[in-house]
C-alpha positions as CSV (number, residue, x, y, z in Angstrom):
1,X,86.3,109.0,46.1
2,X,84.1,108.5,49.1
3,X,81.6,111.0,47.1
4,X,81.5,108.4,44.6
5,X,80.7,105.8,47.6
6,X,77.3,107.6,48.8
7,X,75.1,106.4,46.2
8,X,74.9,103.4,43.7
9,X,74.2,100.0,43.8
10,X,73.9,98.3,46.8
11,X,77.0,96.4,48.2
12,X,77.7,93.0,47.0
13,X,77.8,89.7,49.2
14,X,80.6,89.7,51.8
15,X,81.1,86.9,54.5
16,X,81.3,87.4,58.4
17,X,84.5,87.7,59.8
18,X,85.8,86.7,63.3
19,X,84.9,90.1,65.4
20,X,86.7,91.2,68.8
21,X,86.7,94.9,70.5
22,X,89.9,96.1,71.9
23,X,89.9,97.5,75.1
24,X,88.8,100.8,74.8
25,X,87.4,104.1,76.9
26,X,83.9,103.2,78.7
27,X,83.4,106.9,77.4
28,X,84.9,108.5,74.1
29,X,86.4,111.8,74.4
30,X,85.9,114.2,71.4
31,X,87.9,117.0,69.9
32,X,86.8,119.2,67.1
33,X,89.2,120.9,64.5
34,X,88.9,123.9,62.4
35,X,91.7,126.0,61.2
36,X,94.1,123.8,63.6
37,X,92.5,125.2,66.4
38,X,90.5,123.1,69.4
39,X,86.8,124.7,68.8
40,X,83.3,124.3,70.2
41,X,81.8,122.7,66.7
42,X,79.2,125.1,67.1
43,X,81.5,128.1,67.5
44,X,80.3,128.7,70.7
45,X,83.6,128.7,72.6
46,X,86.8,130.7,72.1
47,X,89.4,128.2,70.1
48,X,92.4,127.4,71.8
49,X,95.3,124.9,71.0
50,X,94.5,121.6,69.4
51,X,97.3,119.6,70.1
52,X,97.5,120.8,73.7
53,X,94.1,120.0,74.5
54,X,94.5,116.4,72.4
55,X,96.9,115.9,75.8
56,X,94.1,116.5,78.3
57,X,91.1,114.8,76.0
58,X,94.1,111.6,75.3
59,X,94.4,110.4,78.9
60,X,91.2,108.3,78.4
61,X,93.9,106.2,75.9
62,X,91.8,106.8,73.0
63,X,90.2,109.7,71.4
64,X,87.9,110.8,68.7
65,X,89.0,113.5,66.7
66,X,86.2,115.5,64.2
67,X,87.8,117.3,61.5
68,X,85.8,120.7,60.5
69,X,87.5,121.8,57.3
70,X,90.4,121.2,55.0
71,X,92.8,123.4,56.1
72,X,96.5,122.2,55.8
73,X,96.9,123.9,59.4
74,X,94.0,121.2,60.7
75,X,95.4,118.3,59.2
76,X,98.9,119.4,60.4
77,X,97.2,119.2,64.0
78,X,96.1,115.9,63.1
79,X,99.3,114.9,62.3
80,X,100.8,116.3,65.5
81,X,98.3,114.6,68.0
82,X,99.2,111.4,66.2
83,X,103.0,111.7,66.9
84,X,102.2,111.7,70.3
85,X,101.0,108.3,71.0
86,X,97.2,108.3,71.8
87,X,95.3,106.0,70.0
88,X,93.3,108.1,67.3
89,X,89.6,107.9,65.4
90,X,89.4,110.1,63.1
91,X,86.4,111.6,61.1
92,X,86.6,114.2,58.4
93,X,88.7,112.7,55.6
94,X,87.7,113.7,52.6
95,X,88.6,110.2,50.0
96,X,88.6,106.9,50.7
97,X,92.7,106.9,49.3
98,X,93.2,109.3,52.1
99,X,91.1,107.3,54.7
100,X,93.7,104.9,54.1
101,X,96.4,106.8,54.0
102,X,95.7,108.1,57.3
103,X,95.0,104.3,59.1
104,X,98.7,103.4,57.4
105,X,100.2,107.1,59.5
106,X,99.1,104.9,62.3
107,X,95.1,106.2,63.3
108,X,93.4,103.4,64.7
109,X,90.1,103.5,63.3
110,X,88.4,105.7,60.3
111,X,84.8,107.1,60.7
112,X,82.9,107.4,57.6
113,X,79.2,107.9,56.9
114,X,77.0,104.8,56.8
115,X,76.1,105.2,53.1
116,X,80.0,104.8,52.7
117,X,79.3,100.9,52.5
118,X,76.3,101.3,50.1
119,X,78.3,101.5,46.8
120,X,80.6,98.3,45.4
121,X,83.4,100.3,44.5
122,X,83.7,101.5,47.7
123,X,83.1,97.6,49.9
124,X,85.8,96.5,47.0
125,X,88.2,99.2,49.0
126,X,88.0,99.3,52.5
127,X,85.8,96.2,53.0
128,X,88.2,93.7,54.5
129,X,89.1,96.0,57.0
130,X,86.2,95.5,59.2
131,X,87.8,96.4,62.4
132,X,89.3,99.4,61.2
133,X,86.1,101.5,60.3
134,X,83.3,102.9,62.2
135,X,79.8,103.4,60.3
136,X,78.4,107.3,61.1
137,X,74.3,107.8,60.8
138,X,72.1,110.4,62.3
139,X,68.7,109.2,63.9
140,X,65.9,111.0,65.6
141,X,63.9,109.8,68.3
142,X,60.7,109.9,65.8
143,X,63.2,108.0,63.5
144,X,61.9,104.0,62.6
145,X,63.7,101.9,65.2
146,X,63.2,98.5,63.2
147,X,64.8,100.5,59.9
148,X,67.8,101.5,62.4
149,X,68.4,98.4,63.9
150,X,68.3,96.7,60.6
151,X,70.8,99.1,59.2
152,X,73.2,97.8,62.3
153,X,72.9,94.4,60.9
154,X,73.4,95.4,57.4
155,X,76.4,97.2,58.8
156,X,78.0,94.6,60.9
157,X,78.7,93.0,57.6
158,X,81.7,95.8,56.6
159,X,82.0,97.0,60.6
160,X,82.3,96.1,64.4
161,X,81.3,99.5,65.4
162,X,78.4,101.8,64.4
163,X,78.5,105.4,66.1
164,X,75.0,106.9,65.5
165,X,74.2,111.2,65.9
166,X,71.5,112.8,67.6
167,X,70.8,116.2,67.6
168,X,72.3,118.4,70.5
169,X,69.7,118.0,73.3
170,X,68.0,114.7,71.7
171,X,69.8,112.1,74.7
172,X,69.0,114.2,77.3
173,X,65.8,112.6,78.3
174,X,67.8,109.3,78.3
175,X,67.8,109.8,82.6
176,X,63.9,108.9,82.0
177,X,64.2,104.9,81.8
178,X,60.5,105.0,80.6
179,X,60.8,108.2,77.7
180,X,61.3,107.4,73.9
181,X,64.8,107.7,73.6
182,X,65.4,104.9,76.0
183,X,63.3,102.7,74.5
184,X,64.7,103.5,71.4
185,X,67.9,103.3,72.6
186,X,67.5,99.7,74.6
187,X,66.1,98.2,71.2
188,X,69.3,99.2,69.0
189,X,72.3,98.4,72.0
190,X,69.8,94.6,72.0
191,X,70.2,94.6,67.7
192,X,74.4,95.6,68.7
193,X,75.1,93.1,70.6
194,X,73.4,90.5,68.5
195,X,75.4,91.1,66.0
196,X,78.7,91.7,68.1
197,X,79.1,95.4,67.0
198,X,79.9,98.1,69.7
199,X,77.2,100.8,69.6
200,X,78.5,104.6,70.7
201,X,75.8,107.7,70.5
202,X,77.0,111.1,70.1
203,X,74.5,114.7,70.6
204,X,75.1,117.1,73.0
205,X,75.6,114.8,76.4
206,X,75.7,117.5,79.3
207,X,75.9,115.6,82.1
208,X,77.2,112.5,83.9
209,X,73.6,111.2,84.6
210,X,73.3,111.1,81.0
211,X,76.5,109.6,80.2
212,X,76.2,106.5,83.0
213,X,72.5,106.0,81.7
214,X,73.9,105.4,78.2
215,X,76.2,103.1,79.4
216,X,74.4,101.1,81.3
217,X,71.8,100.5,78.7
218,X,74.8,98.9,76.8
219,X,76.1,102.1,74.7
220,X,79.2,103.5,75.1
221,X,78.7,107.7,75.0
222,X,81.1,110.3,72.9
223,X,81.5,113.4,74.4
224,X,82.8,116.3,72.4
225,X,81.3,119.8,72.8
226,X,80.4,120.1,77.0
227,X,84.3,119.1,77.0
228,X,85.4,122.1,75.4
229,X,82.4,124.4,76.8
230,X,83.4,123.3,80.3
231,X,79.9,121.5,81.1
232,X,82.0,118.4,81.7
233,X,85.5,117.6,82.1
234,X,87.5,114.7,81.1
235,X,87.1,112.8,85.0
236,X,83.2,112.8,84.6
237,X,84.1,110.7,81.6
238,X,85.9,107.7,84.0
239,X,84.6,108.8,87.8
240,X,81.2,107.7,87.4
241,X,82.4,104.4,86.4
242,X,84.8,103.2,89.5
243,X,83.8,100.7,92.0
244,X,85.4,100.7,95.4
245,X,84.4,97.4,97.3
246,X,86.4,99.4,100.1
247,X,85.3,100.3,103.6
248,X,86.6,103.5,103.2
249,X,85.3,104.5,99.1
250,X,88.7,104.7,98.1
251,X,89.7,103.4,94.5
252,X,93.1,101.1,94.4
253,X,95.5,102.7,91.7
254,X,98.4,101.2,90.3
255,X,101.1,103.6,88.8
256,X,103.2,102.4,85.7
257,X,105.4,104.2,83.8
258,X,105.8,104.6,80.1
259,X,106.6,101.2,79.3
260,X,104.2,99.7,81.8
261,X,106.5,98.6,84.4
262,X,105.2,98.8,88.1
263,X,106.1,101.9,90.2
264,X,103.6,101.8,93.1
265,X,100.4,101.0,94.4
266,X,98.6,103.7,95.6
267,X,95.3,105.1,96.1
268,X,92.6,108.1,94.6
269,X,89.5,109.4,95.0
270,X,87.0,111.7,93.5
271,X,89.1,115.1,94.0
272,X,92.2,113.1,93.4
273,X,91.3,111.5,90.1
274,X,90.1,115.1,88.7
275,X,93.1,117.3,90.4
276,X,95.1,114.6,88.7
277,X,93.5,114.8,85.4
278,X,93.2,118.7,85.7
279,X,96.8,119.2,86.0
280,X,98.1,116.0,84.2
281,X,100.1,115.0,87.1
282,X,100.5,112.5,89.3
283,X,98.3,112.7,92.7
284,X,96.8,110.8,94.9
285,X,94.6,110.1,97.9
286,X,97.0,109.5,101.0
287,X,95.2,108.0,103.9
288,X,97.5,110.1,106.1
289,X,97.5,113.6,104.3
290,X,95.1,113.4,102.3
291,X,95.1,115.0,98.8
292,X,99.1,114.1,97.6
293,X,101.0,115.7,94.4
294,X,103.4,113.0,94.5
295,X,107.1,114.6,94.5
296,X,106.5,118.2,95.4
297,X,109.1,117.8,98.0
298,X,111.5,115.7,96.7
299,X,111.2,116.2,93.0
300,X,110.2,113.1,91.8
301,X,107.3,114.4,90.3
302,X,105.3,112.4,87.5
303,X,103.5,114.1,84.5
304,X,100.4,111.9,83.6
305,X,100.0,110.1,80.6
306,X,96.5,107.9,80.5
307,X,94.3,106.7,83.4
308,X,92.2,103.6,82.6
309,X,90.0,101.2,84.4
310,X,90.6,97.5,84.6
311,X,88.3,95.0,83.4
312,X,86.1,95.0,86.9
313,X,86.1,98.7,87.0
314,X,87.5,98.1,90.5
315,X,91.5,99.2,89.7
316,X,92.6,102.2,87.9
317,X,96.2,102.4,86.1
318,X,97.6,105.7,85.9
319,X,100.4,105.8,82.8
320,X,103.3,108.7,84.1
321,X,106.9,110.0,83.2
322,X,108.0,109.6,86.0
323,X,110.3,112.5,87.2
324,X,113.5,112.4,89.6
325,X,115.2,109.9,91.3
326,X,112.1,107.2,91.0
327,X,108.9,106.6,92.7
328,X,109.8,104.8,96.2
329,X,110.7,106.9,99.2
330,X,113.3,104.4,99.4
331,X,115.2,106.5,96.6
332,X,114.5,103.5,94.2
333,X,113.3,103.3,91.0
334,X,110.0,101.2,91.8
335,X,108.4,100.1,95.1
336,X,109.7,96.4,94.7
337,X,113.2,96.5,93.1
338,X,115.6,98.6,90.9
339,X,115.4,99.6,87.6
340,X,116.2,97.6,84.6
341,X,116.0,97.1,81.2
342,X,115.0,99.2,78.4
343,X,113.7,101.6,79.8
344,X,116.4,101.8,82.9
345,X,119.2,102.3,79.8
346,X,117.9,105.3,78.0
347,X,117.4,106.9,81.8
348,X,121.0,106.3,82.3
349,X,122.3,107.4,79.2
350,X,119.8,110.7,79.4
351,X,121.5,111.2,82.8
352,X,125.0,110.6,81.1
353,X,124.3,113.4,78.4
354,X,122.6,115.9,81.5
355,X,125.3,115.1,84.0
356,X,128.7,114.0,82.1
357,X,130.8,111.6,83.8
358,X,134.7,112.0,83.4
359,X,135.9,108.7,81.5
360,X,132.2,107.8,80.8
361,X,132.6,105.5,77.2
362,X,128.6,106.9,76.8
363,X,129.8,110.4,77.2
364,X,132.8,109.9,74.5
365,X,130.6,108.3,72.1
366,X,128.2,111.7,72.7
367,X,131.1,113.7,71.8
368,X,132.3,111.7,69.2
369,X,129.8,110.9,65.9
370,X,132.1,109.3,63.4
371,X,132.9,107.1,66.5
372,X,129.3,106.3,67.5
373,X,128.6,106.4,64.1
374,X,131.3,103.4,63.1
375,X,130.5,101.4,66.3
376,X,126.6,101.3,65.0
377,X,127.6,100.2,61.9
378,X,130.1,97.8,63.5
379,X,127.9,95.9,65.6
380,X,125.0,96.0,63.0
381,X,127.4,93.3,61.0
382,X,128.1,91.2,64.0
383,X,124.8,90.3,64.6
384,X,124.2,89.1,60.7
385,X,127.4,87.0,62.1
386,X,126.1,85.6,65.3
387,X,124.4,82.4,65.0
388,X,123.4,80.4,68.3
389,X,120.8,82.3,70.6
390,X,123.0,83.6,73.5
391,X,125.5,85.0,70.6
392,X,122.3,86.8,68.9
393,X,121.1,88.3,72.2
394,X,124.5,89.6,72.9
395,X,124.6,90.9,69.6
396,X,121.0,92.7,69.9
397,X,122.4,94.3,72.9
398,X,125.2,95.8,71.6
399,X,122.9,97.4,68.4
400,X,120.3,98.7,70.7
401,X,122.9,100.5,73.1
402,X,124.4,102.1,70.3
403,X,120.9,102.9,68.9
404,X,119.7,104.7,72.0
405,X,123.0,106.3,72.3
406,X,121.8,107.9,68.6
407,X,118.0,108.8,70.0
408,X,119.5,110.3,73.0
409,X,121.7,112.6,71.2
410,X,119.3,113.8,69.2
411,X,116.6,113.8,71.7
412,X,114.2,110.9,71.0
413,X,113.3,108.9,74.1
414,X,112.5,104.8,74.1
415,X,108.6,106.0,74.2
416,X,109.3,107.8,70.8
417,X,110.5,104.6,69.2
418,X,107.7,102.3,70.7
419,X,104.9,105.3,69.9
420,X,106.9,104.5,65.8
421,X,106.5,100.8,66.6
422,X,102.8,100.9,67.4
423,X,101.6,103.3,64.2
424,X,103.6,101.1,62.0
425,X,101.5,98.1,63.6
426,X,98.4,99.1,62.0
427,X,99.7,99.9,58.4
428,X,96.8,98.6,56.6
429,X,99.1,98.8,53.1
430,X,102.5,97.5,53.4
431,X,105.5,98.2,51.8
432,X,107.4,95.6,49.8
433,X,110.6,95.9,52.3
434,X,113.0,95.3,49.4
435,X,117.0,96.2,50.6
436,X,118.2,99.4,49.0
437,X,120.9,98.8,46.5
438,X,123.7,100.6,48.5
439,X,122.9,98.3,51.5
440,X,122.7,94.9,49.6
441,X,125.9,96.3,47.8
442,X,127.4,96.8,51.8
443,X,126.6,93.9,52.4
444,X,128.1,91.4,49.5
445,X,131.3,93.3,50.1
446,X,131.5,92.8,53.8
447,X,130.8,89.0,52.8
448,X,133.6,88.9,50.4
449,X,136.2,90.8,52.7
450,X,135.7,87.8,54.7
């Protein structure tokens, strides 16, 4: 148990590995939990819905999420939020069996306390998953600075990232380049990058001065309470950030949908970026109306997903569902062509089951479950058949429409199945994949009918 990981021997020797950081929020969002509901960690804000705020906190594409107690309605929050696609830390488990449980449900990194790594048994357990844990320590600004930064190299043994507490308040002189905490601060982000670990600091940041100060010493900054007392919203966690280069301020913004395919280019300022954010839609800055809810008129509205910056800080991407016909005023799909693919056959076969279409073979197969359900299994042996690549691909296509046909029935859309895909991806444990018997069985006969 991870109680049985906080004291003991120290760990035992355990080479480098390779290192790299995903992309990842210049700022990290934080929620708290307690008794499932969103709350002010210290009780200083009325709770409200956990998984509804997750939504707002999420469109950073990553968040922090603090668990308070152990509550089954908490971790059935947890659980929720992680069914919806943002990437999730999480910090709170109790046992390193469920620390693992929880990376192979798909969270994408585990925050334990530093000490964590102190104790063999423990290195012996979640050691070789160095990119997959984040080491927790408090510090002080009268705290040793040499004894910290050593403890980041000792760290970047098990770790690439170290998030270390302050006390509320404790960062706020941070503005001050000259004051203690910066000093402080500048040595340990130095120590960090040394040794190739990403350093975040978490303790009561109030304000954006605070938050670009920490970054630009080198230090990425986790917000949690001022989000949920209203001190800060989630913009002042990306605004500060953007660069223009433009004449006229404005930041260039390209619009993808779910599966990243182009829509637009357009563009956003200040009051766009937090309108947008505040009400999780999509709007922009026009540079003939000015402040534009995109599709208010015609419909096709979008419902935001994520906002990023690219890797110059000079481009955002805003992630949407897009609503309506598409995103062109051309009545088209995208600005530059049609749709297509993937995603362009679930949208046709949602439109199918909204809007029936007399002698529609999608609409049939809606109506008709042993027949959908024959031709899936139908086409599921033909492509154990098919053998050259053109045969294969014809094959694939014929699975996957009858697949979607199934998710659109029962109301699961292609981002539902790629949101599956991409927990799955960071399992930590896998399972053996043997066939079940009654499918290996299937299969021999179909082989011997032949």
């Amino acid at each position: 148990t991870m109680a049985s990981a906080v004291s003991g021997k120290g760990p035992s020797s355990h080479s480098h590995k390779h290192k790299s950081h995903e992309s990842t929020p210049i700022c990290m969002p934080t929620l708290f939990i307690r008794q499932g509901k969103a709350v002010d960690e210290n009780d200083k804000t009325p709770p409200c819905d956990a998984v509804e705020r997750a939504q707002s906190l999420g469109l950073l594409s990553e968040l922090a999420i603090v668990v308070l107690d152990d509550s089954e309605a908490t971790w059935a929050s947890v659980d929720t939020i992680l069914t919806q696609g943002t990437k999730i830390r999480l910090e709170g488990v109790r046992t390193l069996d469920d620390a693992l449980a929880y990376l192979d449900k798909g969270v994408a990194k585990i925050v334990l306390p530093a000490q964590t790594w102190e104790q063999e048994e423990a290195v012996g357990i979640i050691g070789k998953y160095t990119q997959r844990f984040v080491a927790a320590f408090a510090s002080d600004v009268k705290a040793n600075t040499e004894d910290e930064a050593k403890r980041i190299t000792e760290l970047s043994t098990y770790v690439t990232e170290v998030l270390i507490t302050f006390d509320s308040g404790r960062l706020a002189d941070v503005v001050d380049a000259q004051s203690p905490i910066t000093n402080k601060l500048k040595t340990l982000a130095q120590q960090a990058k040394t040794q190739n670990v990403l350093l975040s600091v978490t303790g009561g940041i109030a304000s954006t001065a605070e938050l670009t100060a920490i970054e630009k010493i080198g230090i990425r900054p986790q917000v949690g309470n001022s989000l949920i007392n209203g001190t800060l919203e989630i913009a002042d966690l990306i605004i500060p950030f953007t660069v223009s280069g433009r004449h006229d301020n404005l930041i260039t913004t390209v619009v993808v949908d779910e599966q990243h395919v182009a829509l637009g280019l357009v563009y956003s300022d200040e009051e766009s970026i937090r309108e947008a954010m505040r009400k999780r839609a999509g709007i922009y800055h026009s540079r003939r109306r000015g402040l534009w809810h995109k599709g208010l008129t015609s419909g096709a509205t979008q419902d935001l997903k994520e906002v990023t910056l690219d890797c110059d800080r000079d481009a955002l991407r805003f992630v949407v569902h897009q609503n309506g016909i598409g995103f062109c005023h051309l009545n088209r799909y995208t600005c530059w062509d049609g749709d297509r693919g993937v995603g362009h056959l679930f949208r046709t076969l949602l439109d199918r089951k909204v809007n029936p279409v007399e002698g529609s073979y999608t609409n049939k197969l809606l109506n008709k479950t042993e027949l959908l359900n024959a031709k899936m299994l139908e086409e599921a042996t033909e492509i154990i058949d098919a053998k050259d690549k053109d045969h294969v691909a014809a094959e694939a296509a014929d699975v996957l429409y009858f697949a979607s046909v199934i998710c659109t029935r029962a109301g699961a859309t292609w981002k539902d199945v790629e949101n599956h895909l991409d927990r799955r991806s960071r399992r930590v444990r896998r399972r053996k994949g043997a066939a079940k018997p009654y499918a290996l069985e299937l299969l021999r006969k179909s082989m011997a009918d032949k």
